[in-house]
N, C-alpha and C positions, 0 to 999 in steps of 0.2 A: 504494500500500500504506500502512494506516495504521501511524504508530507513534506513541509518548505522547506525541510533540511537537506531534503533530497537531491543533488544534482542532476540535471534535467539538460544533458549535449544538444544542443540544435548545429545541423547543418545546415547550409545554404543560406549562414546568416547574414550576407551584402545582397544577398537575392530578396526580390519580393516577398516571399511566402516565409522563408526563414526568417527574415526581420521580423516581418509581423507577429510570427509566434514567438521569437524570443522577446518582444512589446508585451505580449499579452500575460508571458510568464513572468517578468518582472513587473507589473504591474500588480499581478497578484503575489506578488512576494514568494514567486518563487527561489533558488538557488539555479543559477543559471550559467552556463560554460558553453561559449560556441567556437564554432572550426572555422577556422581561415586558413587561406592561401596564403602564402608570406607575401605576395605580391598586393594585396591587402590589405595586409598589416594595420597600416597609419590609414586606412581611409576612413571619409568622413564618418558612413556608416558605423563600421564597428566604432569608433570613437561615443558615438552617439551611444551606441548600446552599452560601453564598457561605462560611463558618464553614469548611465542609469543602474548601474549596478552587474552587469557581464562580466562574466572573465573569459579573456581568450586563451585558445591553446591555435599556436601553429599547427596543421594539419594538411595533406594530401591524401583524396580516395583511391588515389593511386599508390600509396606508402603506406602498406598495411602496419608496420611500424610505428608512423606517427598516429596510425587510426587506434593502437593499441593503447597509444601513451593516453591518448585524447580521452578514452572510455575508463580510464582508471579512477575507480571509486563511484563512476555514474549510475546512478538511479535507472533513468530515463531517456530514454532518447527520442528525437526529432527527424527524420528520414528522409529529403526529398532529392531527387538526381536532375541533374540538366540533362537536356535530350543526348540523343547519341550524335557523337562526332566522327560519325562513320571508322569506328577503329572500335566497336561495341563497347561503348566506355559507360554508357545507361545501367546494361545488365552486371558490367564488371565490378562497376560502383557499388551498388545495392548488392550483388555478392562480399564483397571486403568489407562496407561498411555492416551489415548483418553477422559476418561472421567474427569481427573484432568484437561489436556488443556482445556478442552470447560467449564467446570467450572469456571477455572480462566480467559475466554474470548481471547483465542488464537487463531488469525487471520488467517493463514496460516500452515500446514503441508507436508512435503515432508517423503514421506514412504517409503524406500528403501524393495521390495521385493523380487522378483524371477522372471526370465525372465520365460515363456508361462503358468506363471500359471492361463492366463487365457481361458487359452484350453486343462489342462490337460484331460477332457476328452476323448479327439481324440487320447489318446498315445497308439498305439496297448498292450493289454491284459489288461486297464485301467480295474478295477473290479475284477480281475483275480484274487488277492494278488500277482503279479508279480513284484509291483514296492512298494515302502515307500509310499505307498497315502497320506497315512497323513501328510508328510511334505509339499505335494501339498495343502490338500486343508485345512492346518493351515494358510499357505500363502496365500488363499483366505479370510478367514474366518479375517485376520488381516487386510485386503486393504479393506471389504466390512466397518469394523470397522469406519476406515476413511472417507472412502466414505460419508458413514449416518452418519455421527455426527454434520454434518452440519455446518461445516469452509467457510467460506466466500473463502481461495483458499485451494485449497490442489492438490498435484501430486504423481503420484505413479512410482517410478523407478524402471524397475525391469531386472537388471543385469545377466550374464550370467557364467562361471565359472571366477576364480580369475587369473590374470597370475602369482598372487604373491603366489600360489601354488606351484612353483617352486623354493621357494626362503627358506632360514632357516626361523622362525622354522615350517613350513608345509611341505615342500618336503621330509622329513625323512617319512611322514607318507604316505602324497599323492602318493610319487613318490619314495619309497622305492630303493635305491643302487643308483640311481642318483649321489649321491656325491663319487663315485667308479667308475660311466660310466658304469651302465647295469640298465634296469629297463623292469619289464616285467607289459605289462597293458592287457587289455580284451578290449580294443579299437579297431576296426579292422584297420586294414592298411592303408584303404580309407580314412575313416571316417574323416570330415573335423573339428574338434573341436572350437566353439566361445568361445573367452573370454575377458575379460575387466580389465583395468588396475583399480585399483579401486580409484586412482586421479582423474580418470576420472568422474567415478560415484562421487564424491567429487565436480566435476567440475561441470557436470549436477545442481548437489541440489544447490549450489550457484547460480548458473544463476538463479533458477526456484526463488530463496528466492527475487532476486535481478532482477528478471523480474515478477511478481506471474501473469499479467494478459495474457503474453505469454503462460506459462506453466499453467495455471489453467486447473483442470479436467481434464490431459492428462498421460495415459498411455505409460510410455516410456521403450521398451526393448533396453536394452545397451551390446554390445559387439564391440569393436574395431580390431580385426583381427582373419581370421580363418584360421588354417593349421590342416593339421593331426601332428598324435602323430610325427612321422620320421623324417616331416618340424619342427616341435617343437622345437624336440632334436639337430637337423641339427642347428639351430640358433644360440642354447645354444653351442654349437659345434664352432661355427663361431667364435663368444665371448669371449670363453676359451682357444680356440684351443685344445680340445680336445673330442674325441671321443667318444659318449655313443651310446650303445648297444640298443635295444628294441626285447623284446620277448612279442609273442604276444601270452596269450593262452585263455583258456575260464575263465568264470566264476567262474566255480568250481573248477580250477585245480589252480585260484587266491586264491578262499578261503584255499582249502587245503594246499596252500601252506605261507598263515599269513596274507594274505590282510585279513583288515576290512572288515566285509560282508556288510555291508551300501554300503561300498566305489569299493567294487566289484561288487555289482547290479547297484549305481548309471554309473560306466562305461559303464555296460551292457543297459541302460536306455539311453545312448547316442548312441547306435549304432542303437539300435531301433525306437528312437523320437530323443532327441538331441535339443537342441536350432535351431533357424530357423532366427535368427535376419535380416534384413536387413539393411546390415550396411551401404550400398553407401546412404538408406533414414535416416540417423542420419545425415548428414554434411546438412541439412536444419536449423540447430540449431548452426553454425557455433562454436561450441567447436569442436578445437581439439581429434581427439583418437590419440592414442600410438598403436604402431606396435609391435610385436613380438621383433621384431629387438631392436627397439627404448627401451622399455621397460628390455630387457637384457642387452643392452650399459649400459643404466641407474645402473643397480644393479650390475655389472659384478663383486663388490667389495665382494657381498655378493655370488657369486656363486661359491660356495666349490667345486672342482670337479678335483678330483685325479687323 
């Protein structure tokens, strides 16, 4: 059973998802230790966290040695991989970092994944080569990881797109002219999009560290509000006062014209599957989501829009 005295590792703590849970754990007073890069080190990020109470330990998931030192004396740990850098570094990672924990005798894990990966099968032309599979089932292949390695608790969170996609520095890429007021997506017009602030998912892995017999063995998909692309913009619109555009074309006429192909097939992959969360069954857990609304109030300092 965890309690504050406990040390609780988060990885991926200069990342989104990392930072936010190691927020949420110091916040609630937890004991908290995160894994950096040396190349890191000094940056703002971890500075901020160490300021609030973090300690860091240098680490590489590629130096199972430093991953050994890192886990020494931990309670808990925090589990999330950057995609694969085509050298299988996704599945390598969540191997080494799983087997350093349960070596050093680590109680508890919370795994941040990806929201329906555990039904990517069912997603029309699944087998086709139509969609990344392999981001899908790397994402399986890292939750089965935890699964069997036999932790007395572990939970698996698996989140839906970011609303912080909107915000510098990802909306230059994600949402290209955004900060001009036009942005053209392959999203259809309808198309209701989930996504989650990722405090929240912060919010989730706290509770789960700081409840582990509630949340034991429990697959939780997370998203806090859905709109289409139009109600999106319309928000962001609200907040600024001002006006963005939306051109809606295909796929190809995105890639032709400079989207990322990744990031113009994953659009496409939303109109055709798309996340399916049901989000009125999250407030059984009585955390807090953020709203569209809520979450642009919040940032409205950050949102550059000419």
């Amino acid at each position: 059973m965890s309690t504050k005295e406990n040390i609780i590792l988060v990885t991926g703590a200069t990342g989104t998802q990392g930072h936010a849970v190691a927020q949420a754990l110091l916040k609630s007073r937890n004991a908290v230790r995160i894994i950096v890069r040396k190349p890191s080190r000094w940056s703002e990020t971890v500075l901020q966290l160490e300021q609030a109470g973090a300690h860091t330990v240098i680490a590489d998931m590629d130096d199972e040695a430093s991953l050994n030192a890192a886990m020494r004396d931990v309670y808990g740990l925090f589990s999330v991989q950057a995609m694969d850098d085509d050298t299988g570094s996704e599945r390598r990672h969540a191997d080494n970092l799983a087997r350093a924990a349960k070596k050093a005798g680590v109680q508890q894990v919370v795994h941040v994944s990806a929201s329906r990966t555990g039904d990517y099968e069912s997603f029309p032309g699944w087998g086709d080569g139509k969609w990344n599979e392999q981001y899908w089932t790397d994402k399986r292949y890292a939750e089965n990881v935890i699964i069997n390695a036999g932790f007395n608790y572990w939970t698996i969170l698996r989140p839906t797109f970011f609303m912080d996609n909107f915000l510098p520095p990802k909306a230059p890429f994600m949402y290209a002219g955004l900060e001009t007021g036009s942005i053209s997506v392959v999203f259809k017009p309808d198309k209701k999009l989930q996504f989650i602030d990722t405090a929240d998912t912060g919010a989730f892995a706290a509770a789960a560290f700081n409840d582990p017999e509630h949340f034991n063995r429990k697959f939780i998909d997370l998203a806090g509000d859905e709109l289409t692309i139009g109600e999106i913009v319309g928000e962001i619109g609200k907040v600024t006062g001002k006006v963005i555009n939306v051109r809606y074309i295909t796929e190809q006429e995105a890639i032709n014209g400079g989207m990322f192909p990744a990031l113009a097939n994953y659009q496409e992959w939303t109109n055709a599957a798309g996340y399916v969360v049901d989000i009125d069954k999250l407030s059984s857990y009585c955390i807090p989501l953020t709203s569209f609304r809520a979450f642009f109030e919040k940032n409205k300092h950050l949102l550059n829009i000419k």
